[in-house]
N, C-alpha and C positions, 0 to 999 in steps of 0.2 A: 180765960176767955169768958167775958158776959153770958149770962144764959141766952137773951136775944138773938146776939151772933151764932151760938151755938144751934138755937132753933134753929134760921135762917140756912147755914149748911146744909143740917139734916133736908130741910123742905128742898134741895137743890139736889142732894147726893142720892135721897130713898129713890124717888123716883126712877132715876137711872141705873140704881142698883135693882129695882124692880125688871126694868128693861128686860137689863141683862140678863136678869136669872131665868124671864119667860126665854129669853130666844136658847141660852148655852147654861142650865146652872151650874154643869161641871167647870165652865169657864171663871164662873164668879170666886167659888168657894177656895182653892187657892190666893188667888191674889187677895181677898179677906184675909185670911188666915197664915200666908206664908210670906209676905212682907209684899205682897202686888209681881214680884219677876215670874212666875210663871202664867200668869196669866198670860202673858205674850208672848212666851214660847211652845207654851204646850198647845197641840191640837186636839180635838179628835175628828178621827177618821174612820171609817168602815174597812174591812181589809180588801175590797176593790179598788176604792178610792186610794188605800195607801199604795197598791200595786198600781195603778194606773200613773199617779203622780210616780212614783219612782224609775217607770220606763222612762216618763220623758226628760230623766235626770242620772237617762245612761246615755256615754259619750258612743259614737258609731264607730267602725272599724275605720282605721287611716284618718281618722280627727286629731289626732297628735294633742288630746287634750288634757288627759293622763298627768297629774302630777304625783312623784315619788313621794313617798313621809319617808323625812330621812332628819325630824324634828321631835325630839326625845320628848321637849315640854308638850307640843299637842301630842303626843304618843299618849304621857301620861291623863293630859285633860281626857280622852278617849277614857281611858281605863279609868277611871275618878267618874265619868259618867254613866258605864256599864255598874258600877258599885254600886252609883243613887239610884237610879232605876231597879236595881237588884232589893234596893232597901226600902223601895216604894217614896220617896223623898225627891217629890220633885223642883220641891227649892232648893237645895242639890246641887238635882241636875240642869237647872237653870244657871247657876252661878258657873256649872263649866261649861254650858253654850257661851256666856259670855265670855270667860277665858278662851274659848276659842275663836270669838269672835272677833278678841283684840291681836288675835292671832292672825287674820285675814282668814281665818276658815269659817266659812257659815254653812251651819246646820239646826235645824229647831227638834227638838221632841215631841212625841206625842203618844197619842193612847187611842189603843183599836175601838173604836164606839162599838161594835156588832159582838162584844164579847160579855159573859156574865159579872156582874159588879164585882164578886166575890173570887175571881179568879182573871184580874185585871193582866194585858200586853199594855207594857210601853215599848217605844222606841226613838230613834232618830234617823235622821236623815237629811241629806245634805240639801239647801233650799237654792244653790246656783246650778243655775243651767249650762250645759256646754255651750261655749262661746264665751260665758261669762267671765269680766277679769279675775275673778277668786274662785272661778271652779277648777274643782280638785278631781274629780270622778274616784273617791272613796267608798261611796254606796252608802248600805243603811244597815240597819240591825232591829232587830223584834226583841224584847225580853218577857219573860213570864216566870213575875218572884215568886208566885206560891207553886211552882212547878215542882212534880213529887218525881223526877227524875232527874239526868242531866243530859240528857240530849240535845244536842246542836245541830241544825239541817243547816245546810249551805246551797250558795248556789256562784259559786263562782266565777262560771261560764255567763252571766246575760248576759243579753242579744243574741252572744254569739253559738249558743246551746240553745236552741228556741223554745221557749216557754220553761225551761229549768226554775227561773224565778218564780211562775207558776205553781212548780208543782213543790218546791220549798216551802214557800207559805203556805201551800195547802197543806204539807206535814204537820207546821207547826199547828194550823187549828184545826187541824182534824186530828192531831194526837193531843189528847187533853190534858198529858203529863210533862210533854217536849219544853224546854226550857227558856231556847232561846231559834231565831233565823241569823242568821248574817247572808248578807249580802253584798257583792264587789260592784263596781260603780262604773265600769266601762265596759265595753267589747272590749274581748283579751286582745283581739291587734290592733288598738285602738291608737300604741305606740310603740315604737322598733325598739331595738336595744340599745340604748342611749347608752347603760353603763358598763356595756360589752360584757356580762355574763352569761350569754349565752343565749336569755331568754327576754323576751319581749317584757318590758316594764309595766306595761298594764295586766299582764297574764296573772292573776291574785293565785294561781295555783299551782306556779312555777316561777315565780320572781318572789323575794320576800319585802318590799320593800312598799308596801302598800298597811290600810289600815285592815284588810280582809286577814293576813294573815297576822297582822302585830295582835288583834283580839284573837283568832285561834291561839296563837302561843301564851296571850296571857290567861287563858281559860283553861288552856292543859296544865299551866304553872300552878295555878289558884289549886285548881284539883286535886293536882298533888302534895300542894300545901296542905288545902284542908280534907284528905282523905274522901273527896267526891271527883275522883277522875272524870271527864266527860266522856259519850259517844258520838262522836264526830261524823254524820252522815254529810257527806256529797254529790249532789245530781248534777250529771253531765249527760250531756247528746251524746250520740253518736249517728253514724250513716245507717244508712241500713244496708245489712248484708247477710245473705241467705246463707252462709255457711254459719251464721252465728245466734247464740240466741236472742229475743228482742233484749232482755236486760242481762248487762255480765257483769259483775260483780269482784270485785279486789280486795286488798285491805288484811294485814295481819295472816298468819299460818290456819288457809282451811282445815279442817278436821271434823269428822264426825260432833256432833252437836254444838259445834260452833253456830255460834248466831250468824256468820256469812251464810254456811251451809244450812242451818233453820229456818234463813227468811227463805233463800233457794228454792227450798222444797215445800213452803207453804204455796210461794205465787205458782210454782210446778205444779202442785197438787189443785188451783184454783181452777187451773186451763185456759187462760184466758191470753196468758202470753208463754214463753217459752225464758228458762231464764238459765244463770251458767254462773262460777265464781273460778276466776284465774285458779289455774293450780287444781282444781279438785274437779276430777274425770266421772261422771255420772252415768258412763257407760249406755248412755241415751245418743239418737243420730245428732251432729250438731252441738254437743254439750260435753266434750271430749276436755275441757280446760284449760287448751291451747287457746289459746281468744287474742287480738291484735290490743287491744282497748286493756292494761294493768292497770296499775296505781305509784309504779315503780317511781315516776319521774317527778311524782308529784311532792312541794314541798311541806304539805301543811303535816303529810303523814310522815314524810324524812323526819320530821320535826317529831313530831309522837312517837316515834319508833326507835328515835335516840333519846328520848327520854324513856324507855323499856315501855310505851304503853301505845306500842304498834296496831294492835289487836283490839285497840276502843278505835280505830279508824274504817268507816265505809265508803267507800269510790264505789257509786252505779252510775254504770252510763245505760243508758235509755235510749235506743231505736226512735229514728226522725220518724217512724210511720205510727210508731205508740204513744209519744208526743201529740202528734198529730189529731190522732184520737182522743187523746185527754183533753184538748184545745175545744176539739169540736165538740165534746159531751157526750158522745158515744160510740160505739163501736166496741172490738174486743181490747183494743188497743189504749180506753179511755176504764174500760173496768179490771185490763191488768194492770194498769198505772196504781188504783185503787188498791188493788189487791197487794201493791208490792207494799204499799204506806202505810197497810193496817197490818203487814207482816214486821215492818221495821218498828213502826210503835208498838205491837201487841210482844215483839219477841224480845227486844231491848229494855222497854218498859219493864219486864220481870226478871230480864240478868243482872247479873251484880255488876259492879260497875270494874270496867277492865282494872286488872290486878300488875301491877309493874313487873315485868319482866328483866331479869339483870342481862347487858349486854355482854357476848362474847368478846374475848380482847387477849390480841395472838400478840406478841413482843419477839421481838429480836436485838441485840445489842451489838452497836458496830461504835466502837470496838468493843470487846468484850469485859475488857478492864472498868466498865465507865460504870459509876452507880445507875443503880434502878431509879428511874424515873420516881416521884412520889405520885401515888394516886394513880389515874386513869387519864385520859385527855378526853373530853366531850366536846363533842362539837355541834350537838345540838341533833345528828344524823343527818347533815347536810352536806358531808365529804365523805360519803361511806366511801369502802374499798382499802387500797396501800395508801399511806401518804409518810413523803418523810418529814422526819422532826431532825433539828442537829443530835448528830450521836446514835438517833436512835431508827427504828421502823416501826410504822404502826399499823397492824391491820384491824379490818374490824367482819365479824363474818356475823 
């Protein structure tokens, strides 16, 4: 190319790239440097901005707008995306928004602006609205690569657990070590049971067939491959009810210095709410252990619990009136919500990370003649109980 011509670009392109760098220069510097695809997908956002756009890109109860992933290839783009982000590589994760995008899934990523340079969140999140012909109500996710633990906050009750989304993301930036947020993308009866299991298809914490739980199970898998298991915390509402305490707690065999029973008696000892963990009697009015509100039914910890690492899973549900109080910014209700967050980041934050448990496995042989099975049968702990196999029975306790 002549120098002439080449001048003449330059006097055409600096200017523009000056532009852009006064208004966005985190916008410019990628697409220089990484072939231009991210500059148009990446955003950034404050974590208001990000929670406010993601409310209005959850579908309402009885929208019936809820689509299953029941599509291995975006399954994988999803997990190809959690990976670049995890590798800070957002040409990357550009290259699999387009793969998803030729997929009819549209979502863009982005990066929290309100956070320190040196300890960057990315995420993604889905850019169709309900109503729209390619909305999926899959939700969104936060990652944080230089995070010195592995903790995961969930929330995969929104709308339908009010303000849970709330207080998820306030975990993840107010624990300055927490890893990653996920989050589901509809109200749980957002859609009936179309494929007759039992349980409402949009429910991300009782149907498996969504992208909320396919990244929990790839993150318990990843763990276990590379020796950094996660801790799996979950906020859910609940009503409120004077025979119980505001927050009750599930998840893995209580026991004396268990981290369920550690955060317990930290936000107990705070005073500010009242709190309880299934299973573990506190001999206190109200905190007897019998509680309506387990974790029993739930699928992401069936899931981790047959993979022997039941015990890296936390189910808290949260009292509508301490919700309530978080929302509004004060109250006792708004500084036990506090007190339970800085007991889950400060008591997680210095446990080791759950240690796999081998599961129990009772056999019987009908007929008795027949060889022994080889191995074990996994099912992931999504069929606990009896089940039969030809030839054989299987329990699992």
């Amino acid at each position: 190319m002549p120098n002439s011509l080449i001048t003449r670009v330059l006097r055409r392109i600096l200017p523009l790239c000056l532009i852009l760098a006064a208004l966005r220069p985190t916008a410019l510097i990628p697409g220089l440097f990484l072939g231009g695809r991210c500059a148009a997908a990446h955003e950034e956002l404050t974590g208001a901005q990000f929670l406010a756009e993601f409310k209005t890109r959850v579908a309402a109860r009885d929208s019936g707008a809820f689509v299953r992933l029941d599509d291995s290839d975006v399954e994988c783009c999803f997990k190809a995306l959690i990976e670049a982000l995890l590798a800070e590589d957002l040409h990357a994760a550009g290259v699999e928004i387009d793969a998803l995008d030729a997929c009819g899934v549209r979502y863009r990523t982005l990066a929290l602006a309100d956070t320190p340079a040196d300890d960057p969140i990315f995420g993604f999140m889905e850019t169709a609205f309900p109503g729209d012909p390619d909305y999926r109500g899959w939700g969104a996710a936060l990652v944080r690569p230089r995070a010195r633990t592995r903790i995961v906050y969930q929330a995969p009750h929104v709308r339908a657990d009010l303000y849970t989304e709330d207080i998820a993301l306030h975990a993840l930036l107010r624990d300055a070590g927490a890893w990653m947020a996920l989050f589901a993308g509809t109200h749980r009866y957002a859609n009936g049971d179309a494929d007759g299991d039992g349980d409402e298809d949009s429910d991300a914490a009782h149907d498996t067939e969504n992208l909320f739980h396919a990244l929990t199970a790839y993150l318990a898998r990843r763990g276990e491959a590379r020796g950094g298991t996660p801790w799996v915390v979950q906020y859910h509402g609940a009503a409120d009810r004077d025979t119980e305490p505001d927050v009750v707690a599930s998840g893995g065999a209580p026991a004396p210095g268990c981290p369920l029973v550690s955060i317990d008696d930290a936000v107990d000892a705070a005073g500010n709410i009242r709190s309880g963990v299934c299973g573990w009697s506190e001999e206190k009015e109200g905190e007897d252990g019998d509680y309506l509100l387990c974790v029993s039914s739930n699928v992401q910890y069936a899931l981790m619990r047959g993979m022997g690492i039941g015990d890296g899973f936390l189910h808290l549900e949260i009292e509508r009136a301490a919700r309530a109080d978080y929302h509004a910014g004060s109250g006792p209700g708004h500084d036990g919500v506090l007190d339970l967050l800085d007991a889950v980041a400060e008591i997680l934050g210095g446990a080791s990370p759950p240690a796999p448990r081998p599961l129990s496995v009772r056999i019987s042989f009908h007929p008795p003649s027949v060889p022994t099975p080889p191995g074990h049968l996994n099912d992931e702990g999504l069929d606990y109980g009896c089940r039969e196999e030809p030839f054989h029975l299987y329990g699992w306790r």
